[in-house]
C-alpha positions in Angstrom: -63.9 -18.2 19.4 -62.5 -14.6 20.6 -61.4 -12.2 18.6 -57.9 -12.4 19.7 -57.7 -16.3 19.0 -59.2 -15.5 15.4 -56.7 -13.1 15.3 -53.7 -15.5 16.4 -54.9 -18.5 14.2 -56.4 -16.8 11.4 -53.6 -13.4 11.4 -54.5 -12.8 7.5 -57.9 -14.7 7.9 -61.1 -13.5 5.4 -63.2 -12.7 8.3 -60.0 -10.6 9.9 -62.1 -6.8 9.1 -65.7 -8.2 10.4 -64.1 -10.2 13.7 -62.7 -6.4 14.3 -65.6 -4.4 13.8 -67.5 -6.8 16.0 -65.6 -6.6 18.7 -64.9 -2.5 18.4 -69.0 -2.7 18.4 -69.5 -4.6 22.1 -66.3 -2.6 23.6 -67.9 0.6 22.7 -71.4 -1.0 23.7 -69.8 -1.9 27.2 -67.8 1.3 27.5 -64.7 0.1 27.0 -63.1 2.8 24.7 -59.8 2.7 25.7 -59.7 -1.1 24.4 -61.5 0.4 21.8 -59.2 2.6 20.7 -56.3 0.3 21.4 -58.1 -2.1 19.1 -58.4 0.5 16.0 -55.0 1.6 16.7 -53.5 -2.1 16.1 -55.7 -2.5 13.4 -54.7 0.6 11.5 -55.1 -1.3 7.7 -58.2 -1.9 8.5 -59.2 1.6 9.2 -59.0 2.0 5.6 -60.0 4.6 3.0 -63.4 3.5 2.7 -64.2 2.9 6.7 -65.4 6.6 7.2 -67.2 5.3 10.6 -63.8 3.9 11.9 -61.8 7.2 11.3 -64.8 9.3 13.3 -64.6 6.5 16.2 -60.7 6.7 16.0 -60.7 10.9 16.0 -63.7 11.2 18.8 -61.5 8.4 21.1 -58.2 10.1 20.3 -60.1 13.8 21.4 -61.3 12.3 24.1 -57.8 11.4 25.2 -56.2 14.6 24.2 -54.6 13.8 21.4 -55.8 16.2 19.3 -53.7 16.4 16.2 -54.4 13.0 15.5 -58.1 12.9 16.0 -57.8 16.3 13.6 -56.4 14.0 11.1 -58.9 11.0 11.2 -61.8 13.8 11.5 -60.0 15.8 8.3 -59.9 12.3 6.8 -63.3 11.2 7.1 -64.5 14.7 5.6 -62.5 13.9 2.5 -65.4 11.2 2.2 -68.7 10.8 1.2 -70.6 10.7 5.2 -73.8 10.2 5.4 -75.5 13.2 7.6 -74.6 11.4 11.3 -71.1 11.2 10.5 -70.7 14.6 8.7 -71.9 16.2 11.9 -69.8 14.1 14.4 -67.1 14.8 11.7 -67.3 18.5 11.6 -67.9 19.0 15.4 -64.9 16.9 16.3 -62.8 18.9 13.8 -63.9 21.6 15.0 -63.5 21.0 18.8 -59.9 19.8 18.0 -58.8 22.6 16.6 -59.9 24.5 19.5 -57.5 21.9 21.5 -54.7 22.7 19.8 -54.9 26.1 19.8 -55.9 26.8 16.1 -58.7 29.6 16.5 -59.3 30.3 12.3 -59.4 26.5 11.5 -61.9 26.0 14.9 -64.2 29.2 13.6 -63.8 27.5 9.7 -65.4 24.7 11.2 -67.8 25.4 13.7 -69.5 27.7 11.1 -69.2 25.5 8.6 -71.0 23.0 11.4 -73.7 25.4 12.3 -74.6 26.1 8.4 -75.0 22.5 7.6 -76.5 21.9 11.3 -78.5 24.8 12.5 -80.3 22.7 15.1 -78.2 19.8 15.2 -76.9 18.1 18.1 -73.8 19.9 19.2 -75.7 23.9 17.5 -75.9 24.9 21.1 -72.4 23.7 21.9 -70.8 25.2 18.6 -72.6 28.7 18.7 -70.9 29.0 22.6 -67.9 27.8 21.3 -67.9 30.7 18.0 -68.6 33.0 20.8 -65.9 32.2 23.4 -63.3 32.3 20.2 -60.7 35.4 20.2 
């Protein structure tokens, strides 16, 4: 059964959340993420208060599309939350690289040193030391 006919015969159906998150898991596989994102966009309940991975997907698709003060807001979001070390870095470097988007140089240094602190050698160090550098 698709997703979508789960979602048409089942619309408030137990398995509703876990039919979602399998399918947001093979679009991103196939790299699909603008039917990813259209996917966590329609199913904004379920990127809920305890779906920390969700809200870093949602801000790192949004980014990707320039929509920067909404990815800032899933990023900010997911921060609020207990992340385990993966998401607290994507978390903090999307924030970061956001802020730079929308023109906000303090909040873009606040995080990108707050990044690089936490992450001295993680995987976007290089990128946020260049980025620190390159900010007026």
């Amino acid at each position: 059964m698709l997703d979508g006919d789960y979602r048409q015969r089942f619309p408030q159906g137990a398995l509703r959340h876990e039919a979602d998150k399998a399918r947001l898991d093979a679009l991103l596989a196939l790299g699909r993420s603008d039917a990813a994102l259209d996917l966590l966009e329609r199913s904004d309940e379920s990127v809920s208060a305890d779906d920390s991975q969700r809200l870093v997907i949602r801000g790192e698709l949004r980014a990707k599309r320039g929509r920067y003060g909404q990815a800032v807001g899933d990023f900010e979001a997911a921060l609020t939350r207990h992340l385990d070390q993966s998401l607290l870095e994507r978390a903090l470097f999307g924030a970061a690289s956001c802020r730079v988007g929308l023109g906000d140089s303090p909040g873009a240094r606040t995080h990108f040193q707050g990044y690089l602190t936490r992450f001295p050698d993680g995987r976007f160090a290089e990128r946020a030391r260049r980025a620190l550098a390159a900010i007026p």
